[in-house]
C-alpha positions, 0 to 999 in steps of 0.5 A: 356842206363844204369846209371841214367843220361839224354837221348836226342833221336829224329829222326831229333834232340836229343836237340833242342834250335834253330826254328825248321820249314819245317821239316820231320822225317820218321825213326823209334826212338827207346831207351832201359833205365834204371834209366834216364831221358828220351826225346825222340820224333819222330823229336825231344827229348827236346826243350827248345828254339826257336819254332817247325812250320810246320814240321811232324814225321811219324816214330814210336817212342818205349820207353821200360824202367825201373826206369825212367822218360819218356817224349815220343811224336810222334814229340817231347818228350817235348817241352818248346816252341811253335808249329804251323802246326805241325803232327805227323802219326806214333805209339807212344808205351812205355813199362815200369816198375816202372817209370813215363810217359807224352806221346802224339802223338805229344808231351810228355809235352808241355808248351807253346801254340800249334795251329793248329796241328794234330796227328794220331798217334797210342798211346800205353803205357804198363806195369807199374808194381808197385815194389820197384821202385825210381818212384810213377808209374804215366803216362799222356797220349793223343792222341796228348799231354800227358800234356798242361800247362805253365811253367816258369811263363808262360800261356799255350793255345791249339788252333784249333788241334785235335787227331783221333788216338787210345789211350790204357793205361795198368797199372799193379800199383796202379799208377795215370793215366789221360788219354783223347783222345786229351791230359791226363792232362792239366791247359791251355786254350783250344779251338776249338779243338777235338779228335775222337780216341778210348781210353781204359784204364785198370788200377790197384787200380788207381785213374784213370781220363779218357776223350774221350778229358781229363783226367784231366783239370783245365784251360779252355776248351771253343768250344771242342768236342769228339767223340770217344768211352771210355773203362776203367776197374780197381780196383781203383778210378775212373773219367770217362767221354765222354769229360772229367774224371775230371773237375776242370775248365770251359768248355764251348760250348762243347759235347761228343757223344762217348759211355762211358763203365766202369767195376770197383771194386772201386768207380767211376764217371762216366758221358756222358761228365764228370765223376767227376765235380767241375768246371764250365760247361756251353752250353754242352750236351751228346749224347752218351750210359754210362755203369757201371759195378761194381763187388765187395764193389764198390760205382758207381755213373753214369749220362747221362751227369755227373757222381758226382757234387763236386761244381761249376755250371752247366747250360743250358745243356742236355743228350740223351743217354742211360744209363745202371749200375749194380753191388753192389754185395758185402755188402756195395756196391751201384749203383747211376744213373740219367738221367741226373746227378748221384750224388752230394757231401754234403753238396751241393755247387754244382749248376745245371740249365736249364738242361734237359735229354731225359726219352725215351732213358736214360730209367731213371725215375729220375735225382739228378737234371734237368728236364726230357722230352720226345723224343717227347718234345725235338724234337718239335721246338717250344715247347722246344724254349718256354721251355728253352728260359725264362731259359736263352737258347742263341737261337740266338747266341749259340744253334741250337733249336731241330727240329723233328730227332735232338737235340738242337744243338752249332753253334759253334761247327756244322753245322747248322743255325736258319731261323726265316722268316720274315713276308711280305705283298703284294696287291693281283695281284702284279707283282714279288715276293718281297725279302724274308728275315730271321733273319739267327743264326748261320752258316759261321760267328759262325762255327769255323771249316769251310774255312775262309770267308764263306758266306751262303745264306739261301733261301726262298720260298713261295707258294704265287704269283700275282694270289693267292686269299687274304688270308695268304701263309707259308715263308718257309725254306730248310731243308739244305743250301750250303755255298759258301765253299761248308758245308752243312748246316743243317736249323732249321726253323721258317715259316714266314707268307705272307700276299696277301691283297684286292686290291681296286676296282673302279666302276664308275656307270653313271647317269640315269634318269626316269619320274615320274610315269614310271616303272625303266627301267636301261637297260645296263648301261657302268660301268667302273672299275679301278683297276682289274687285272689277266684278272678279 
């Protein structure tokens, strides 16, 4: 297609103004352009009204253009109305020079709200060479949306969908990338959602925003998790991090475990969970390695869980993973590391609270903020419980205490549960165990990825029975649980004690008698005794 005008292309549907329900596209979709605007999707180009539910596209979808606008997705290229229960399998590639590129592995760009969608899709945009070009080289892409916002006036939300699929970004031009395994850029309400792909960008003079989940977002993310590797290299700006690149929203409830690896000649920000932060992070950790390496008059700031602090807050967090930067080789260039934060912009506005990292696998001494602890202190149940409860910790309704072997863990987001036993008390030689009872956090009711009307009973033991001697006995709990779905649920416990008391004893002891001046003679006397039990 040549010429400068629209392109419509889907595998079921180039223009879409009608529901589109229980429909399937397996066919390849491929379009060649020059100087168009191009909508182009696996089922679907562009629609504009109606809704898209439960249909899926496995094909792949090939865009290869010149001086272009592209909207490329492995459903739908760009869609104006909402989706639900929709799935995308297929490859999602663009070859392009001097254009502009939303690409998702489900949609391109999507502006109203999406729920409970997936996509595998293998996503793969190449080649935007800079040159003398209609278009700034720019490119939004996701493992399942390229970009998430509202349109028209209206709001935009993400709900209960995820991306596994690989996302890989190569930009010869000094172009403006936001790249993130479930969606590059967004202003929208994302929740219980997830990606786990591998996403790798290598970029040219930038700025470049790379997420494990977003490149770049300033809506809300609230109980989202990553879980893939990142990889970028460049020679521009750069944000990267393992959940998010750049962050001018909330995020809430959330963590990131992927390693993130960076090489760039050029500032960057890199963090386990945000690169560059500015917006407000509460209830989020990071688990995963972070390495920088710088080569040339770089300035690199690197966090175990934030890159560089700009403003906002962020509060009752922490960051495990190992933490590994160089470069600086030319003058004027630098290296900033923190176990837990890298740096922070002044004068400082930005806030951090009740946030921790662990000493022993970051390998880092010091942090521009938190509170550094031991591999040891952060596993011990109690210990960190008295530590982070008084600073405003939410043990019962949001965090999982550490136990030996795991971290501080989110309810919401994993399976795990609190078992605080509760205390029983017992006369010695009682006939049955009593009910054994815990104050259970956590678990089917909070947990947002599990079948619906879970039920899960935790259940308790003790050594304690009707013979055992007075004294006080554990209340314990498993180290696992079984729900009725059939989720294992790991169980962080807290012993209750159980107490076997004295039971009375009744001696009845007869009269006797002797005569003045005689030796006491009592013999056998017929003592009777109420109360005795276990053959006593």
């Amino acid at each position: 297609v040549e010429g400068g005008g629209q392109v419509f292309a889907g595998g079921l549907i180039g223009e879409s103004d009608a529901t589109v329900t229980g429909s399937s596209a397996g066919g390849d979709v491929n379009v060649t352009a020059d100087a168009s605007n191009l909508f182009v999707g696996g089922l679907i180009g562009e629609a504009t009204l109606g809704s898209i539910g439960t249909s899926d596209a496995t094909g792949r979808v090939t865009v290869t253009a010149n001086d272009a606008t592209v909207e490329l997705g492995g459903l739908v290229g760009e869609a104006s109305v909402p989706i639900a229960g929709a799935t995308s399998g297929g490859a999602v590639d663009a070859d392009l020079t001097d254009s502009v590129v939303n690409a998702g592995g489900l949609a391109g760009s999507a502006f109203r709200d999406v729920t409970d969608s997936t996509s595998s899709s293998i996503v793969t945009v190449d080649n935007l060479e800079g040159g003398a070009g209609a278009f700034a080289d720019a490119a939004s892409v996701g493992g399942l949306l390229g970009i998430i916002e509202g349109g028209a006036g209206l709001s935009a939300a993400l709900t209960g969908s995820s991306a596994s699929g690989p996302v890989t970004v190569t930009s010869r031009s000094g172009g403006d990338l936001a790249v993130g395994g479930l969606f590059g850029s967004g202003r929208a309400a994302v929740s219980a959602s997830s990606a786990s792909g591998t996403v790798t960008v290598a970029s040219r003079n930038g700025p470049v925003r790379v997420g494990g989940l977003a490149g770049a977002q300033n809506g809300t993310l609230t109980d989202v998790f990553a879980t893939g590797p990142i990889t970028s290299t460049g020679t521009g700006q750069q944000a990267v991090g393992g959940l998010v690149g750049d962050n001018d929203g909330s995020v809430t409830r959330a963590f990131a475990t992927g390693d993130v690896s960076v090489a760039n000649d050029g500032v960057a920000d890199v963090g386990g969970l945000i690169g560059a932060n500015a917006g407000a992070v509460t209830d989020t950790y990071a688990t995963g390695a972070v390495t920088y390496a710088g080569n040339g008059p770089d300035v690199g700031v690197v966090g175990g869980h934030t890159g560089m602090a700009e403003a906002g807050a962020i509060v009752n967090a922490f960051a495990a993973g190992a933490i590994s930067a160089s470069g600086g080789t030319d003058p004027g260039g630098s290296v900033a590391t923190g176990g837990f934060l890298g740096g922070v912009v002044t004068p400082v506005v930005a806030t951090t609270t009740a946030a921790f990292w662990d000493l022993d696998t970051s390998g880092e001494a010091s942090s521009v903020a938190g509170t550094g602890l031991t591999t040891a202190d952060f596993e011990d149940t109690e210990g960190f419980f008295a530590l982070a409860d008084p600073l405003g910790w939410d043990f019962a309704g949001v965090w999982a205490p550490p136990q030996p072997g795991n971290y501080p863990a989110l309810y919401s987001l994993e399976q795990v549960v609190w078992a605080v036993a509760d205390d029983a008390t017992e006369v010695y030689g009682f006939p049955a165990l009593p009910p054994l009872t815990a104050t259970v956090s956590g678990g089917p009711g909070v947990y947002l990825f599990g079948p619906p009307g879970d039920t899960l009973d935790v259940p308790l033991t003790t050594v304690a029975t009707g013979t055992s001697n007075a004294g006080t006995y554990p209340i314990t709990a498993p180290a696992a649980a079984t729900s009725g779905g059939g989720l294992t649920y790991r169980v962080v416990s807290r012993p209750g004690t159980f107490t076997v008391t004295q039971r009375p004893l009744t001696l009845e002891i007869p009269d006797a008698a002797k005569t003045y001046g005689d030796a006491l003679d009592l013999g056998t006397l017929a003592v009777a005794a109420t109360g005795l039990v276990n053959g006593d």
